[in-house]
N, C-alpha and C positions, 0 to 999 in steps of 0.2 A: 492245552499247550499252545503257545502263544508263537505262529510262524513267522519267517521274517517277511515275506509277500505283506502278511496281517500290519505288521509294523510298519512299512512302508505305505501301508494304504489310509492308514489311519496317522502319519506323521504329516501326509500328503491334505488330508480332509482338514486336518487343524489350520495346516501353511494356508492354506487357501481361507481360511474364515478369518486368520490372522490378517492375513492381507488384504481382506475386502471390511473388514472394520478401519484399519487403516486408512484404507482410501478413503472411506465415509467418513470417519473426524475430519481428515485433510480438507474433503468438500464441504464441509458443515464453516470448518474455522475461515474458507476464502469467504464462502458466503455472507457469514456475519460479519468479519472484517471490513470487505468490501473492498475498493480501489479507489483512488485518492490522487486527481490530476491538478496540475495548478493551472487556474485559466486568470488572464491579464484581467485586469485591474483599470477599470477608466479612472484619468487624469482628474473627473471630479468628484471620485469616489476618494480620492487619498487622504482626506481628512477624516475619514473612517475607517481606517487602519487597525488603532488601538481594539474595535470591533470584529474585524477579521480572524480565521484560523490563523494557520500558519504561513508565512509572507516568504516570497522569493524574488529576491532585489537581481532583477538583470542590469548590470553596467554596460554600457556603450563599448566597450572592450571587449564583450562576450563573457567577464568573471561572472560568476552567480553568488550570491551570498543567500542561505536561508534562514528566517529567524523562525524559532519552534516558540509559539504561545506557549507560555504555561502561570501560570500566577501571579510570577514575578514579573513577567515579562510586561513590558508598556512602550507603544510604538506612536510618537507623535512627527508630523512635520510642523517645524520651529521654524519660521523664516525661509530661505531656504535652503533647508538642511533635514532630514532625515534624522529624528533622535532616535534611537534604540536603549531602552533600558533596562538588563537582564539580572536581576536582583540588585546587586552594587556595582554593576558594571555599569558605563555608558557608552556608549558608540555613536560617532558624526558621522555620517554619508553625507555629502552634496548632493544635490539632485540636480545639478549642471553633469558629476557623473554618469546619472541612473537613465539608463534607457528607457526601462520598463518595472510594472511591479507585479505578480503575478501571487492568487488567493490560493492555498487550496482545498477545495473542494471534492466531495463527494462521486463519481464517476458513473452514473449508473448504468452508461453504455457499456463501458470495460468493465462490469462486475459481471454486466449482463452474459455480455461474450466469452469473458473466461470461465463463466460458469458453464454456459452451452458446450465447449469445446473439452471441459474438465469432466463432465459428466457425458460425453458421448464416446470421449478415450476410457473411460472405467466401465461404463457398458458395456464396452465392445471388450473389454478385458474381464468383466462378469460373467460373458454369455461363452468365452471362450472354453471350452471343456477344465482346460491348464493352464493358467496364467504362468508359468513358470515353463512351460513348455519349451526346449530349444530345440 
């Protein structure tokens, strides 16, 4: 005969495996993701654009506009002017507007550090008797 102590102890032993695989996909998926900063762009790198990830146009006004690479995507500077062309779209920036242009890139400081601080809050929450404890 199956007590209610018994059911409680054993709906308790699931909750807690349920929630530390949880937290292990969660770390697994930042892990492999990673973090993804945009860092500025030198002035004689800009005819290398169309080569870049994904671009972040800062204007002098503090607007930001981001273009996302993908296939279609094709980023030349024409004279000057800023072409963006996103399948059948086109798009003119000046670059008398653009302050700045910014790449982004890979992060591996920030991957590094959210990992350190993600796995030493799920430690300390593995090692605790009851994560659920209040």
């Amino acid at each position: 005969m199956i007590q209610a102590g018994d059911y409680q102890k054993e709906f308790m032993k699931n909750s807690n495996f349920i929630f530390q695989i949880t937290i292990f996909l969660l770390s697994i998926s930042i892990l492999l993701t990673g973090c993804h900063s945009f860092y500025e762009v030198p002035k004689e790198d800009y005819n290398n654009l169309e080569r870049m990830n994904d671009i972040k146009v800062v204007y002098k006004n503090g607007k930001e506009f981001v273009i996302e690479k993908d296939d279609t995507t094709n980023v030349k500077i024409v004279g000057d002017s800023l072409v963006v062309y996103q399948g059948t779209e086109e798009k003119l920036i000046g670059m008398s507007e653009v302050e700045k242009i910014r790449e982004s890139r890979f992060d591996l400081g920030g991957t590094i550090t959210i990992s350190i601080v993600l796995f030493t809050v799920f430690l300390v929450l593995f090692l605790s008797s009851d994560p659920f404890k209040t």
